[in-house]
C-alpha positions in Angstrom: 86.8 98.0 89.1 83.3 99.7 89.1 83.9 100.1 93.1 83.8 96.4 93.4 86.9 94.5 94.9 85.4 91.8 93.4 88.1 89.8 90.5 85.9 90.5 86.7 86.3 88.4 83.9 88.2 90.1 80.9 86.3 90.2 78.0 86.1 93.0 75.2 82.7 93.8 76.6 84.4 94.5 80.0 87.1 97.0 78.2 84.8 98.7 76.4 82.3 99.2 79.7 85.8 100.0 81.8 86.5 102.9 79.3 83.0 104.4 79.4 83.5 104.3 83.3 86.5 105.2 83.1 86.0 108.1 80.7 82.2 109.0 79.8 83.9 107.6 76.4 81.6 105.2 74.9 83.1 102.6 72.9 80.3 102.0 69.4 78.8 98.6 70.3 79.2 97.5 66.2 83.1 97.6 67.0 82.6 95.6 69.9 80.4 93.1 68.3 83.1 92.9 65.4 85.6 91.9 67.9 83.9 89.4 69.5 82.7 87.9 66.1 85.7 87.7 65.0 87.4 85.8 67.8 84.4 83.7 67.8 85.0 82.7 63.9 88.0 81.7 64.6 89.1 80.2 67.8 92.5 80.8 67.8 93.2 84.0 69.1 96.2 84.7 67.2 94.7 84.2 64.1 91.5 86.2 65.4 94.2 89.0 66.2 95.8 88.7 62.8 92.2 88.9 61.2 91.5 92.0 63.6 94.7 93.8 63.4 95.5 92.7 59.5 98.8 91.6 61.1 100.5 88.9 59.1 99.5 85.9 61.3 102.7 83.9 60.5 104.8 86.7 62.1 102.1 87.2 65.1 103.0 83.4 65.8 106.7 83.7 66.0 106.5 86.9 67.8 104.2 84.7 70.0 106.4 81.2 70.2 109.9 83.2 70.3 111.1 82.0 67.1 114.6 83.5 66.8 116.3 84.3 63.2 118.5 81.2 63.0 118.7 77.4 65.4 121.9 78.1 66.1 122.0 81.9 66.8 119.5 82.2 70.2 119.9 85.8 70.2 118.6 87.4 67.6 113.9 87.1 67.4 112.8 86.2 63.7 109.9 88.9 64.6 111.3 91.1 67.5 108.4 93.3 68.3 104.5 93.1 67.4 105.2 96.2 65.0 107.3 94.5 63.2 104.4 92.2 62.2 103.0 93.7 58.8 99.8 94.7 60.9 97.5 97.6 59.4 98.5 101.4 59.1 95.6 101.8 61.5 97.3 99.0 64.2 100.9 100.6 64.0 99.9 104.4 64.2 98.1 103.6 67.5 100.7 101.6 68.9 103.3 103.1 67.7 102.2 106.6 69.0 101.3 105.3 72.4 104.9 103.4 72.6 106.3 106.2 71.6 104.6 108.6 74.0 105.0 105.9 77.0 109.2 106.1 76.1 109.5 110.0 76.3 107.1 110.3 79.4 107.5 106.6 81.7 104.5 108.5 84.2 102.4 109.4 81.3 100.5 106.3 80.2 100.2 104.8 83.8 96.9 102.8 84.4 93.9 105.1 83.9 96.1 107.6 82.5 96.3 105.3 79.2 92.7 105.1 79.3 92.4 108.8 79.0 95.8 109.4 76.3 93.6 107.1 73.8 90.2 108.6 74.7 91.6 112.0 73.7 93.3 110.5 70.6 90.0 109.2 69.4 88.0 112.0 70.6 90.3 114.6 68.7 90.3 112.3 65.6 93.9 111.4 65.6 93.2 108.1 65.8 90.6 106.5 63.9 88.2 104.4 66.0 88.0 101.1 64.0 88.6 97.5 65.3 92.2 97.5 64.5 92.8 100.7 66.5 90.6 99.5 69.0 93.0 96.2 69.4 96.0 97.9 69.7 94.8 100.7 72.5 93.7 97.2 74.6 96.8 95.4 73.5 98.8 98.9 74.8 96.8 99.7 77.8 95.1 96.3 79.0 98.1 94.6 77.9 95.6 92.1 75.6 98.4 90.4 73.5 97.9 88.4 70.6 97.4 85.4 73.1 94.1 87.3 74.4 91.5 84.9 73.8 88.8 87.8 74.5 86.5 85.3 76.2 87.6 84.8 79.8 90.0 81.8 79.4 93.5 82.1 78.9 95.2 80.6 75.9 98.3 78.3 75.1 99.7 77.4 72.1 101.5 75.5 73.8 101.2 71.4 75.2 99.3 71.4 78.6 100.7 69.7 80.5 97.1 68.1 81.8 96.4 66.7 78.1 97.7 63.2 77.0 98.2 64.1 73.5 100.4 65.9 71.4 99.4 69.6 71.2 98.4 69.3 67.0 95.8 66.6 68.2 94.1 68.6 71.0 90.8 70.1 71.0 90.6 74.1 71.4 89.4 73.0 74.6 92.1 71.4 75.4 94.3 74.2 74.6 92.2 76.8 77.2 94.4 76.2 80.7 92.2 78.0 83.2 90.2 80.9 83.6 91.2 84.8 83.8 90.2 87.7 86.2 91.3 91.0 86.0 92.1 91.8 89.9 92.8 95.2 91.8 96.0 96.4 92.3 97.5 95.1 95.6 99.9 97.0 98.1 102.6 94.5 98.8 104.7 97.3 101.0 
């Protein structure tokens, strides 16, 4: 990254520089802002996704936790896929298209090759460059789920298994489980 080996936190700052890097593209620094204000309104990151991506946040949760259709039918998910999630038009054209171009050429959206696809989208005005879109080209190419806390700690929903309380009576502190870095691709050949 930047010709560093060195691991970088992940933040929506650090997309945004990677894609200018990257690209020449420069990411507007209001939609930026608007993406870290709104995970910092609202510390949950799925609901901070929901807000972002006018996803319905009950549906981003299940999507989330695995919640399948029935208790006694394990097969079938109550929300299968993330565009299945009522998000905005905005949200599903961009991910939509980019799944959709990923599916007919495997090759096509490979590392900074996805980086370039949604440059061009936004560049040609196919996409429009708003927070939602914005969300779902680093949900597609930085692989930022709903889970993505934006911030440099990871997120769980989930009990930790370091706290001594049930998970509705932790802290958002107590729900961060360690840091993240974003690392360089290793050769394990």
């Amino acid at each position: 990254m930047f010709g560093s080996e060195q691991p970088v936190v992940p933040t929506f700052s650090f997309f945004a520089e990677f894609v200018k890097s990257s690209s020449g593209f420069e990411i507007p620094l209001d939609l930026t802002r608007d993406l870290v204000a709104a995970y910092a309104e609202q510390p949950n990151p799925m609901a901070a996704f929901s807000k972002v991506t006018g996803c319905d946040e009950k549906k981003v949760r299940a999507l989330e936790y695995g919640v399948r259709k029935s208790p006694t039918d394990f097969i079938e998910a109550l929300v299968p896929d993330i565009l299945d999630a009522g998000c905005s038009e905005k949200f599903y054209k961009v991910y939509k298209t980019a799944r959709t171009a990923s599916r007919d050429y495997p090759l096509a959206l490979e590392g900074e090759k996805c980086v370039t696809y949604f440059v061009e989208k936004f560049k040609n005005l196919e996409f429009d460059l708003a927070a939602d879109s914005l969300r779902a080209f680093y949900a597609f190419c930085f692989d930022a789920s709903p889970l993505f806390t934006g911030n440099g700690f990871s997120f769980s929903g989930m009990v930790n298994a370091n706290n001594e309380v049930a998970f509705a009576a932790t802290t958002f502190s107590q729900q961060l489980t360690s840091r993240e870095f974003v690392v360089p691709l290793t050769n394990t050949a």
